[in-house]
C-alpha positions in Angstrom: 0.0 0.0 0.0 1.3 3.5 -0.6 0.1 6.2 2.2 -1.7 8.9 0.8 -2.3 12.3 1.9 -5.8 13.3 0.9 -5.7 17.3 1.4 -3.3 19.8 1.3 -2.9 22.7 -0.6 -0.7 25.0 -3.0 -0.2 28.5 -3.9 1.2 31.3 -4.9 0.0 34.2 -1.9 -2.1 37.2 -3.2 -3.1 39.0 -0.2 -6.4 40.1 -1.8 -7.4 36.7 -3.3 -6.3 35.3 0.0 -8.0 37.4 2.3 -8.8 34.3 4.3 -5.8 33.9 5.4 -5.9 36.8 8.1 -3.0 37.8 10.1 -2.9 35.5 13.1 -2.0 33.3 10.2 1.2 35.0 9.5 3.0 32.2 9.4 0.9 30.7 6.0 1.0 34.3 4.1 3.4 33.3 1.6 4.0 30.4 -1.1 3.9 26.8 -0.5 5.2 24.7 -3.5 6.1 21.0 -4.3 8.8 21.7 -3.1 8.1 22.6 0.2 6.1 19.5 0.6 8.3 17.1 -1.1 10.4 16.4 1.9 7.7 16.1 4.3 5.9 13.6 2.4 9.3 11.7 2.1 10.1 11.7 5.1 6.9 10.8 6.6 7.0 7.4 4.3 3.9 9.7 2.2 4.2 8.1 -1.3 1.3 10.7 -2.4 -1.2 13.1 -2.2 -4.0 14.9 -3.2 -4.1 19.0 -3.5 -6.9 20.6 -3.3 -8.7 23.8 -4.7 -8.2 27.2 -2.0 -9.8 29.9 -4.8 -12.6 29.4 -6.7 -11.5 30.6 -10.1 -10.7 27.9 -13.2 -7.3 29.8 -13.0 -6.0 27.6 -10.3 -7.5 24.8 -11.7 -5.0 25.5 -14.5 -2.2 25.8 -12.3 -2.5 23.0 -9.9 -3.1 20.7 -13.3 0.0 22.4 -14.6 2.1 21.5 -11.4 1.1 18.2 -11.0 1.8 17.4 -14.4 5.3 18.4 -13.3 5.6 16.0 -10.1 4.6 12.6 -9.9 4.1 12.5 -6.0 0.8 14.5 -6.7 -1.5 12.1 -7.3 -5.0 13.9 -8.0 -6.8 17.5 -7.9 -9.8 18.6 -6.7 -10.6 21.8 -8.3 -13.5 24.1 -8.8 -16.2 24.5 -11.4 -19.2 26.8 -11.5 -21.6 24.2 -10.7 -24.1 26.6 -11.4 -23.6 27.8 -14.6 -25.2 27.1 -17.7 -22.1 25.5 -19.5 -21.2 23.3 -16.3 -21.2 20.1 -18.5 -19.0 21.5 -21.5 -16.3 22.6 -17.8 -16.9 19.2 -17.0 -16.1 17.4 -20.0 -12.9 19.7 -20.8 -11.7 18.8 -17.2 -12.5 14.9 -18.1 -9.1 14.8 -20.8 -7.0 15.6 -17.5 -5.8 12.6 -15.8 -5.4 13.7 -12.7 -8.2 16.0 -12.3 -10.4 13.7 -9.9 -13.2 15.3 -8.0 -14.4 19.5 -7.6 -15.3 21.7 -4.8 -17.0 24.8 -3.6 -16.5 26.5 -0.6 -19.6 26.1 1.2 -18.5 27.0 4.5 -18.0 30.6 3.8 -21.8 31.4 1.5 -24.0 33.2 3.7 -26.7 31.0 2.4 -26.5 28.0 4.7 -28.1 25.7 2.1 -26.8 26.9 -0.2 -25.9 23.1 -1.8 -29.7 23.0 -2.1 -30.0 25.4 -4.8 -31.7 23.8 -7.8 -28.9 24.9 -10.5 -26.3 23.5 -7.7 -27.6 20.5 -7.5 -28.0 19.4 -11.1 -24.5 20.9 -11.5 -23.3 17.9 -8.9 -25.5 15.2 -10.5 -23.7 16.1 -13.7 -20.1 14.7 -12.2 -20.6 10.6 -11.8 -21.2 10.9 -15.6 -17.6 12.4 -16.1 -16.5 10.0 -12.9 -16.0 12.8 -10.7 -16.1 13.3 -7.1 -17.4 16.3 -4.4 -15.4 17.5 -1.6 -18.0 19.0 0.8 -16.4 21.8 3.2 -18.8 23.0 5.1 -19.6 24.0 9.0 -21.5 21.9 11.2 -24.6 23.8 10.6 -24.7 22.9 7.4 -24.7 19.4 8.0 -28.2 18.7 8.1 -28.4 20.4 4.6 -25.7 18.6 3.1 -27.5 15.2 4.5 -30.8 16.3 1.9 -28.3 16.9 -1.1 -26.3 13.0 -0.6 -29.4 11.3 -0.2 -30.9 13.0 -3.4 -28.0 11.8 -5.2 -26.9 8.5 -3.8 -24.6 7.7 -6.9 -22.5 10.7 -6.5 -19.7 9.5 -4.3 -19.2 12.8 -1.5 -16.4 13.2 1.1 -16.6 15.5 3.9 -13.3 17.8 4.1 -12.0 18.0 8.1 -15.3 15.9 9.3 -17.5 19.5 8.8 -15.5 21.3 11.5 -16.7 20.7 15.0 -16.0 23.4 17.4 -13.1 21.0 19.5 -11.9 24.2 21.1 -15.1 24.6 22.9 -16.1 20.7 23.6 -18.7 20.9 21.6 -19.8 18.2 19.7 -23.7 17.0 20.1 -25.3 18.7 17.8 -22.2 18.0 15.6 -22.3 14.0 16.2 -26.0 13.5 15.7 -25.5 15.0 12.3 -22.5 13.2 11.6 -24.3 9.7 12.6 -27.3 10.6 10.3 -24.8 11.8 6.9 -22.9 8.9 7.6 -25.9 6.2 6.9 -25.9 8.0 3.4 -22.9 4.9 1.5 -21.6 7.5 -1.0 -20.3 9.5 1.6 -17.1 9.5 3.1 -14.9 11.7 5.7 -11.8 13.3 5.8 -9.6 13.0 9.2 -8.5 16.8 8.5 -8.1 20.0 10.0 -8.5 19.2 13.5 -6.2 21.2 14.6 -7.5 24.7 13.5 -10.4 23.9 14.9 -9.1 23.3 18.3 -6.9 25.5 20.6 -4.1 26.5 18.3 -1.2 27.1 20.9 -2.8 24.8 24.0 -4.5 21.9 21.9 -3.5 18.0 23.1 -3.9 14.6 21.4 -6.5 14.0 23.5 -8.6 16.9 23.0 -9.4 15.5 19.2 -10.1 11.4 20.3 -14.0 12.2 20.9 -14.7 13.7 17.5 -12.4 10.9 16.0 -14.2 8.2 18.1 -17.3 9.5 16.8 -16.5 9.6 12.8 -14.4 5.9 13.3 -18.0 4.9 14.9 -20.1 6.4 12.2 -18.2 5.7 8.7 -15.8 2.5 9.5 -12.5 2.5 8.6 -13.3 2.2 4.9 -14.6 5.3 4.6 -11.9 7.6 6.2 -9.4 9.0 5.0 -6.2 10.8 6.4 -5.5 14.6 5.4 -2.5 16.9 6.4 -4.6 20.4 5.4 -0.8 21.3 4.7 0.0 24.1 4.8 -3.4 25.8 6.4 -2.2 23.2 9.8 1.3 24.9 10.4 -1.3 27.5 12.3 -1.4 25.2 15.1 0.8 22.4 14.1 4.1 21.1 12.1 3.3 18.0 9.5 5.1 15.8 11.9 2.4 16.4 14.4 -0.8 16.2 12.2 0.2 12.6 11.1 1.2 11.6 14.7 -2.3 12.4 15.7 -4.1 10.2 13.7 -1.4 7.8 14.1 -1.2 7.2 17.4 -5.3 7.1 17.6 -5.1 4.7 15.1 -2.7 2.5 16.4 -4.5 0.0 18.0 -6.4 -0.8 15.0 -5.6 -3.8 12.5 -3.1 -3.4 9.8 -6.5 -3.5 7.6 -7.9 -0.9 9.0 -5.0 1.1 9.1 -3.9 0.7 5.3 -7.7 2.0 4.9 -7.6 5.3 6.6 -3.6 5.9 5.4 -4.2 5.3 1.7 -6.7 2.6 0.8 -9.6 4.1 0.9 -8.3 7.7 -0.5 -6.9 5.6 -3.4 -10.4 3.9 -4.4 -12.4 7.0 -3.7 -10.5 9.4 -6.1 -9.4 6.6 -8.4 -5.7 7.3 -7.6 -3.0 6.2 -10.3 -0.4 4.4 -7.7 
């Protein structure tokens, strides 16, 4: 088996385009490349991973195509398309000739429409992508879980993976709300989680391991092993923690399972859902 990372990122910082990034994220307000990531991947025994779309523009579509063309260790790209737009298909079939274009994303999370996934144009747009074999990333916040529940079960063909398991607020303890939604998107079988970006959404200078073993019981309980899949959020983590630390996280929580289960969560599973060339 060859480890995957599921999620991480790329760019080239514009502080105006990137006006997420605020300034108690100094450290990530600049460029991350290849080959900044190279020799973490290496020397965490990553074989490969998958980057993920940060603007919503078919600009960077272009340019994380164009760099993973250039480096093999990138194994797939999830990128963005107006899902809404009238000429969604002809996107979708000019993104089908790239090889390692696998799956799109919007970034739900930040619309001031909470169900906003609902809209009627957004969700043809999705049930246009199993015909070109691609995937959804759903980022979201945990009150949009319930929504995002009534778009997966609409489409049940569409396979769906939730980026950093929708966000639960672990630097408050909160998590009941978030777990019964978790527990009812999980029954949905074309949806599948990402074990990503816990620690942004915990205490970013006092967080422990054990702070995050709830929210990671609950998504282990709810999706199996066969549905998880481990994500650095490289380099939106270094906020709160070095790669080292993200994988030793997961890896420690995961230790006690079988080899099986492991292989699963550390590549398996990210390698069938996004149809990975390893």
């Amino acid at each position: 088996m060859i480890k995957i990372d599921s999620h991480q990122h790329f760019w080239k910082f514009d502080p105006v385009r990137d006006s997420w990034i605020t300034d108690d994220m100094e450290v990530i307000q600049k460029d991350f490349s290849p080959v900044d990531l190279q020799p973490l991947l290496q020397h965490s025994g990553i074989g490969g991973c998958v980057t993920v779309q940060s603007d919503q523009s078919e600009e960077e579509n272009g340019f994380h195509l164009s760099t993973a063309e250039k480096w093999d260790f990138i194994k797939g790209v999830v990128g963005w398309v107006d899902l809404q737009a009238e000429n969604v298909e002809e996107r979708l079939e000019y993104y089908s000739q790239f090889k390692k274009m696998k799956g799109f994303r919007h970034v739900l999370q930040g619309e001031p429409q909470r169900d906003f996934m609902l809209r009627p144009a957004f969700v043809s747009g999705i049930g246009l992508l199993n015909k070109y074999g691609f995937t959804y990333d759903i980022l979201i916040f945990p009150d949009q879980l319930k929504y995002s529940y009534e778009l997966v079960k609409t489409l049940p063909d569409q396979f769906f993976v939730i980026d950093h398991m929708a966000k639960p607020n672990i630097k408050d303890n909160k998590i009941d709300d978030w777990k019964n939604d978790i527990q009812q998107i999980a029954t949905c079988k074309n949806v599948y989680c990402k074990v990503s970006g816990m620690v942004t959404e915990g205490s970013w200078k006092t967080w422990t391991k054990d702070d995050f073993t709830p929210y990671l019981d609950v998504v282990v309980s709810a999706f199996g092993t066969d549905r998880i899949m481990f994500g650095s959020d490289w380099p939106v983590c270094l906020v709160a923690a070095s790669y080292a630390q993200i994988l030793e996280i997961v890896t420690d929580y995961f230790a006690a399972f079988s080899q099986h289960e492991q292989a699963d969560v550390f590549g398996n599973t990210a390698t069938q859902f996004y149809k990975l060339d390893v």
